[in-house]
Structure formats: C-alpha cells, structure tokens
N, C-alpha and C positions, 0 to 999 in steps of 0.2 A: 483201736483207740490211740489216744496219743500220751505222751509223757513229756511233760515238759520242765526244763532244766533253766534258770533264770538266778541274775541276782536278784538278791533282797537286802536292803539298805536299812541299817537303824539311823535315826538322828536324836538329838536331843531336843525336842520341843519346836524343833521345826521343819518335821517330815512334809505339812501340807504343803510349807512354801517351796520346799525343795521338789516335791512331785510337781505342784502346778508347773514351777519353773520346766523342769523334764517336758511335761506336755506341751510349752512352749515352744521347745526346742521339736521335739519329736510327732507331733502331735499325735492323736490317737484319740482313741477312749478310756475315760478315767473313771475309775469305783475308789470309792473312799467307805471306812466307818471309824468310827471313834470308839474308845472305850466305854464310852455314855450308850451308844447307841446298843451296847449289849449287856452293859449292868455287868462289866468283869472288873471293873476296880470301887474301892471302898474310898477312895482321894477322889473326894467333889474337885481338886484341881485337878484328874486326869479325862474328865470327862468328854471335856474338846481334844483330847490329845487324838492324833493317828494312831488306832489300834492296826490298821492295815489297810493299806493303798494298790491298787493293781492299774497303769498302765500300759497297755495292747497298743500299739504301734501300727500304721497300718503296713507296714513292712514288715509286721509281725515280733521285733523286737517288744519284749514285755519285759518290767524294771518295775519291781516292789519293793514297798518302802512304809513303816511306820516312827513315831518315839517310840525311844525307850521308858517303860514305865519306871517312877520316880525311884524305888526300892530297887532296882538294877542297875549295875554297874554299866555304866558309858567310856567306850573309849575308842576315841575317836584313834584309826586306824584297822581296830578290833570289830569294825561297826558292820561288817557283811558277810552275810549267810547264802549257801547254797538253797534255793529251796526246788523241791521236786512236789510236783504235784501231776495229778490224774485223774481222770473219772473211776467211779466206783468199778468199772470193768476191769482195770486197771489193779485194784487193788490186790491180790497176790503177788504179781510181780513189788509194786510199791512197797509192800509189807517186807518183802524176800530182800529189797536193799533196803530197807530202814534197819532189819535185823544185823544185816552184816556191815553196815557205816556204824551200829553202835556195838557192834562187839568190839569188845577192847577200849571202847572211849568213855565217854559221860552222857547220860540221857538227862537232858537239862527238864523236859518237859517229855512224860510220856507220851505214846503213839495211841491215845484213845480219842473218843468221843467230845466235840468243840463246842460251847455253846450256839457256834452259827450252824450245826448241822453238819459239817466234815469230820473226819477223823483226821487230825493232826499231831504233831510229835516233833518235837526240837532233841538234837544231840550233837555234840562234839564228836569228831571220830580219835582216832589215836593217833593223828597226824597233826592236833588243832584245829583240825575247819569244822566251822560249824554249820551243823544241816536242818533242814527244815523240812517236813513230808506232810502234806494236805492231799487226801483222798476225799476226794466229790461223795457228799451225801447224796441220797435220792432227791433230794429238792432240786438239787440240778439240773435231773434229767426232766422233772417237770414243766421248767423255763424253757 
C-alpha cells in the first residue's frame, strides 16, 4: 500500500476559488465537499464552505485545501498542515506515527471515527507543526 504525505491548506472563506485556481494551474482531478454536504456544522453560513478539497495532479502532485470554520482561529501564515493519509491496510503503521507526532504535543481533534467513513485525527506535535491522519474506511475499498 501506499502512504501518502501532502500539504493541506486552510483559507478563509475562499478555499474553492483557491483550489479551482491550483487546478488551473496544475490540472488534475478535483473532489470537493462542504460542511452542508455532511451536516458537521450548526452555522447555516458554513454550509457552502469547503470542509475538504483534494486535488491529484496528473504528475501526481496532490494539494488539499478547505476554510476554516468560523469558531477557529485563522491565521494566515499559520494556515498549513501535514496530512498523512492511507488505506485501511495502512492503518497500524498510520496509527504507530499518529501516536508518536502526538506524544509530547496537542491532539487538536482526536484520531477516531469521521463522519465521511475514515478514521481521522488532527495534532500539533512539540515542534509546532500541525498534522493531520486520514485512514481509508472500508467504503474505499468498495470504489
């Protein structure tokens, strides 16, 4: 299996134009959802926001990107995360560095169960950077 290591971009309320833009530039193929499309915020104004963007390149470069929801701090500089993702085969290893990128730091969001079907998990490690871990549900392998 693979493990794949990528940035992940926040914005403030204008991640689609910035992805579409990337796609422009890079082309590829582009997945979009919103926070409407999964019923994870309570602010009817986040419902068109970008909950999460994925960009595949056909050179293979991939570049993720959502807003920040409203109740979270934006700051522009501050705005990029590591994320690590892989299929569920994957998952002991994933798991084995989620534990050790958050020993010592902050678990901003734990490493459980997403409402899209993945296991994911946001943390800062003890150096400042912040990570992001998405393990492939089984719907995955179904596609």
């Amino acid at each position: 299996m693979t493990i794949r290591l990528n940035p992940y971009i926040s914005f403030r309320d204008n991640a689609r134009d910035a992805i579409n833009f990337y796609e422009s530039v890079f082309g590829g193929e582009l997945t979009l959802s919103t926070f409407g499309d999964f019923q994870v915020s309570d602010d009817p104004a986040e419902a068109d926001k970008v909950m999460h963007s994925m960009l595949v390149a056909p050179s293979g470069l991939t570049i993720m990107a959502a807003d920040t929801p409203n109740g979270m701090d934006y700051n522009p500089g501050n705005n990029m995360s590591v994320s690590l993702s892989g299929e569920s085969a994957d998952e002991a290893e994933l798991r084995g560095y989620w534990d050790k990128l958050s020993d010592g730091g902050t678990v901003t969001m734990p490493l459980e169960q997403a409402p899209w079907g993945d296991s994911f998990g946001m943390c800062v490690d003890k150096f400042g950077i912040a990570w992001m871990v998405n393990i492939a549900g089984d719907h995955q392998a179904q596609q």
